[in-house]
KENU-438746 format. One record per residue: residue number from 1; residue in one letter; z negated, y, x of N, C-alpha, C in turn. Coordinates in Angstrom, 2 decimals. Layout:
- n; res; nzz; nyy; nxx; cazz; cayy; caxx; czz; cyy; cxx
- NUM; A; Z; Y; X; Z; Y; X; Z; Y; X;
...
# end
This chain:
- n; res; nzz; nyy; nxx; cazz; cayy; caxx; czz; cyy; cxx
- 1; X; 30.96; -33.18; -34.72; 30.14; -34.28; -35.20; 30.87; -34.99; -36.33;
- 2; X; 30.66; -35.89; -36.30; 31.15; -37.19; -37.26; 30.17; -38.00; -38.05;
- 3; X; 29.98; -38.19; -39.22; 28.92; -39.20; -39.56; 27.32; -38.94; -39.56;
- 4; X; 27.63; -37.46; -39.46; 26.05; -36.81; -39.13; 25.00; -36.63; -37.36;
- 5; X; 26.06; -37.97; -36.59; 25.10; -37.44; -35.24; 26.12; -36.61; -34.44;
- 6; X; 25.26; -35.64; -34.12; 25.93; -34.82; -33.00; 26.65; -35.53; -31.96;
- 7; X; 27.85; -35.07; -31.52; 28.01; -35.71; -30.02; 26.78; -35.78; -28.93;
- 8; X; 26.66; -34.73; -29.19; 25.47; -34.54; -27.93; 24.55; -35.51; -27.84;
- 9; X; 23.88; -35.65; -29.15; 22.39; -36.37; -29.48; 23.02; -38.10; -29.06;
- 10; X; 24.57; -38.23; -28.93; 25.03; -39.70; -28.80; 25.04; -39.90; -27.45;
- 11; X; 25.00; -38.92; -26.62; 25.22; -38.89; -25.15; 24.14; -40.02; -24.37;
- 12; X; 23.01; -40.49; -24.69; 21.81; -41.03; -24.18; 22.35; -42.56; -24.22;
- 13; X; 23.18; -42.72; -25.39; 23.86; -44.30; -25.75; 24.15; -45.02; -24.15;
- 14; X; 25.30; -43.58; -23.51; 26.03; -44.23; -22.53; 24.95; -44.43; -21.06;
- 15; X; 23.83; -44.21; -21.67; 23.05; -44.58; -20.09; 21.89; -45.61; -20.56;
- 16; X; 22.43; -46.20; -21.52; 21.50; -47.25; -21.89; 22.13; -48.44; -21.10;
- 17; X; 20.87; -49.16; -20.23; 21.77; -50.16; -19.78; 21.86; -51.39; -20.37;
- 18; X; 21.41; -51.84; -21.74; 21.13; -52.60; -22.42; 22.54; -52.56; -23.87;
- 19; X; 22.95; -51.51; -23.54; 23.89; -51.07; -24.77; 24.97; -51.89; -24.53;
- 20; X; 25.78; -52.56; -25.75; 26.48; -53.56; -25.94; 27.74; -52.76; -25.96;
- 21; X; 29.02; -52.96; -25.24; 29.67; -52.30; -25.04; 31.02; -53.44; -25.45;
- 22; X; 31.86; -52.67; -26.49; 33.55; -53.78; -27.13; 34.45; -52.96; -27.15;
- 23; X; 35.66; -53.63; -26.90; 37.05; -52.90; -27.65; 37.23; -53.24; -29.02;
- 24; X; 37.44; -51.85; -29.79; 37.92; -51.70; -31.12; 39.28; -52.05; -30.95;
- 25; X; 39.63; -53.38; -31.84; 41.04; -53.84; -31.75; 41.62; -53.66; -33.33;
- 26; X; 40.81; -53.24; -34.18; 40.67; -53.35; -35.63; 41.62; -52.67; -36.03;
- 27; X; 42.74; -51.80; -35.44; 43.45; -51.47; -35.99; 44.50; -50.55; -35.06;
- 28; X; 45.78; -50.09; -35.02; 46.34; -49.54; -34.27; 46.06; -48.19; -33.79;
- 29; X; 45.48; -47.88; -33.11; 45.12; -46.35; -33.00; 46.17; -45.39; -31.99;
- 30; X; 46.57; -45.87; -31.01; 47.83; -45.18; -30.61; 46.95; -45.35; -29.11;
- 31; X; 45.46; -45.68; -28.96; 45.03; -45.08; -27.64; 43.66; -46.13; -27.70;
- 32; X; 43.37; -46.92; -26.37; 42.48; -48.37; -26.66; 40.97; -47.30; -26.83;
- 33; X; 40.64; -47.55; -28.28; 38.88; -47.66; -28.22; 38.26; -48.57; -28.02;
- 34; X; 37.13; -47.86; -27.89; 35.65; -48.97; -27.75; 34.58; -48.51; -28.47;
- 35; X; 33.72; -49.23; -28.61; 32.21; -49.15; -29.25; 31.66; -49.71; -28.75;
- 36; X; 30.34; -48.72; -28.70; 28.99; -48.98; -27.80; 27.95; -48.97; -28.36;
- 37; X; 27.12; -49.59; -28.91; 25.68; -49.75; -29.58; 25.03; -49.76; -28.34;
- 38; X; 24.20; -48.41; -28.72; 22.93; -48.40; -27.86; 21.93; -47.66; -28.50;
- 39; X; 20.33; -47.45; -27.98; 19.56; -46.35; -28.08; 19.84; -45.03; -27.39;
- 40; X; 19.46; -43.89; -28.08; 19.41; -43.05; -28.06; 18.18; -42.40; -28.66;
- 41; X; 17.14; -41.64; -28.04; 15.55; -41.21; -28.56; 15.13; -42.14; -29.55;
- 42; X; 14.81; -43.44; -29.30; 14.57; -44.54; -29.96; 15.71; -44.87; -31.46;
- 43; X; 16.40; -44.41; -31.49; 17.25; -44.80; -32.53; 18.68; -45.82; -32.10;
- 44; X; 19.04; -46.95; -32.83; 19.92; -47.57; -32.51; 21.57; -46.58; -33.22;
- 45; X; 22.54; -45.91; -32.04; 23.64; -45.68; -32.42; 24.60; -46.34; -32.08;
- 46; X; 25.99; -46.85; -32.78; 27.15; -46.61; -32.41; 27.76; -45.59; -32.37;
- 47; X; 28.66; -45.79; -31.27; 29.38; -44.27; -30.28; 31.14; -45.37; -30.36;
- 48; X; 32.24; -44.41; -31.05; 33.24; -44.94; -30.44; 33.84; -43.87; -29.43;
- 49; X; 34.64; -44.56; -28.75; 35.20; -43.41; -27.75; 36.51; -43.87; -27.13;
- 50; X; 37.26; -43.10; -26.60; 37.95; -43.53; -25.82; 37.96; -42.91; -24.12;
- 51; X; 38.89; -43.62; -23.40; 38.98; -42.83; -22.12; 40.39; -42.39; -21.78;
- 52; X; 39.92; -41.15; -21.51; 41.45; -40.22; -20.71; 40.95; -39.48; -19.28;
- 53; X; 42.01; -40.50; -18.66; 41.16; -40.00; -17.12; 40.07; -41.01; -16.95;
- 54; X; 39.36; -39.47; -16.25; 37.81; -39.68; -15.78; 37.29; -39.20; -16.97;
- 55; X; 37.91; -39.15; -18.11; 36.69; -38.30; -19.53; 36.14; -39.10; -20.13;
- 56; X; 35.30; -39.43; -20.89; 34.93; -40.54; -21.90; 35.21; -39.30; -22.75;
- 57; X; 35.91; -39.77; -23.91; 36.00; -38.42; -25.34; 35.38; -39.69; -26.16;
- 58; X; 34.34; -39.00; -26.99; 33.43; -39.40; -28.23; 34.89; -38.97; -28.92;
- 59; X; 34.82; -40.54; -30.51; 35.58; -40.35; -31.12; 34.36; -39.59; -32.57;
- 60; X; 33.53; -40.74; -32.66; 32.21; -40.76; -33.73; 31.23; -41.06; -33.06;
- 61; X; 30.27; -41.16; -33.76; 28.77; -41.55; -33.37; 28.00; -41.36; -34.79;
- 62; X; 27.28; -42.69; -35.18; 26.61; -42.72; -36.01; 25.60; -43.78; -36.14;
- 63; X; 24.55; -43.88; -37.01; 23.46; -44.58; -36.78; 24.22; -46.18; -37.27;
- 64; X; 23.60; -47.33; -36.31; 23.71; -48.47; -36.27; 23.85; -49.12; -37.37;
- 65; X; 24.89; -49.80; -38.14; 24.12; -50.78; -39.74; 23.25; -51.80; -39.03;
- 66; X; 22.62; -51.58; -40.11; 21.51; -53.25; -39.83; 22.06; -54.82; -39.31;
- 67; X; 23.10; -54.86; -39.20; 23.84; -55.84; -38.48; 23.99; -55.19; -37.03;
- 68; X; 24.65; -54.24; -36.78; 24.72; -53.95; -35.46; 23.09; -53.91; -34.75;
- 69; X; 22.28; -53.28; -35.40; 20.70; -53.50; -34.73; 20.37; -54.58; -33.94;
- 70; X; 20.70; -55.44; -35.12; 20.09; -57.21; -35.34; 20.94; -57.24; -34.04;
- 71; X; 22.18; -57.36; -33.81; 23.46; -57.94; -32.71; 22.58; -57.21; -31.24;
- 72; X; 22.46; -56.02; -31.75; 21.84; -55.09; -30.25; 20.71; -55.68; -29.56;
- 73; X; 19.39; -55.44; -30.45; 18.29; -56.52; -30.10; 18.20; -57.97; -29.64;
- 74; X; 18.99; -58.46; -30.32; 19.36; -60.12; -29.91; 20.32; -60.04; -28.13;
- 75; X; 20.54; -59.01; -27.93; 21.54; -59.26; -26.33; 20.72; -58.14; -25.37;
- 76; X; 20.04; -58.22; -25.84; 19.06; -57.16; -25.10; 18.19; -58.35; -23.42;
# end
């Protein structure tokens, strides 16, 4: 866990079909992320992750800032 949410508890993000899904370009990481704002048991999270393979690997997961909410709700 990262940031206080479990991986696990972030898992619900990726079957949101409403969840806003970007590439993190913000900085060189060696390997392309993304971030996904979605719900999860009514709470708005971001989840970054990357993919290897067929894996999605959670990098973090943590609760939404009030800007990401606002962005989530509005593309809903």
């Amino acid at each position: 866990t990262k940031h206080g949410v479990p991986f696990d508890d972030a898992l619900p993000v990726f079957l949101d079909v409403n969840r806003l899904d970007r590439y993190d370009g913000r900085e060189e990481y060696g390997e392309d992320r993304f971030l996904t704002i979605g719900l999860a048991d009514d709470f708005e999270l971001t989840v970054t992750y990357t993919l290897r393979g067929d894996t999605t690997r959670i990098i973090s997961a943590r609760k939404a800032t009030r800007h990401e909410q606002l962005e989530y709700w509005k593309n809903r």
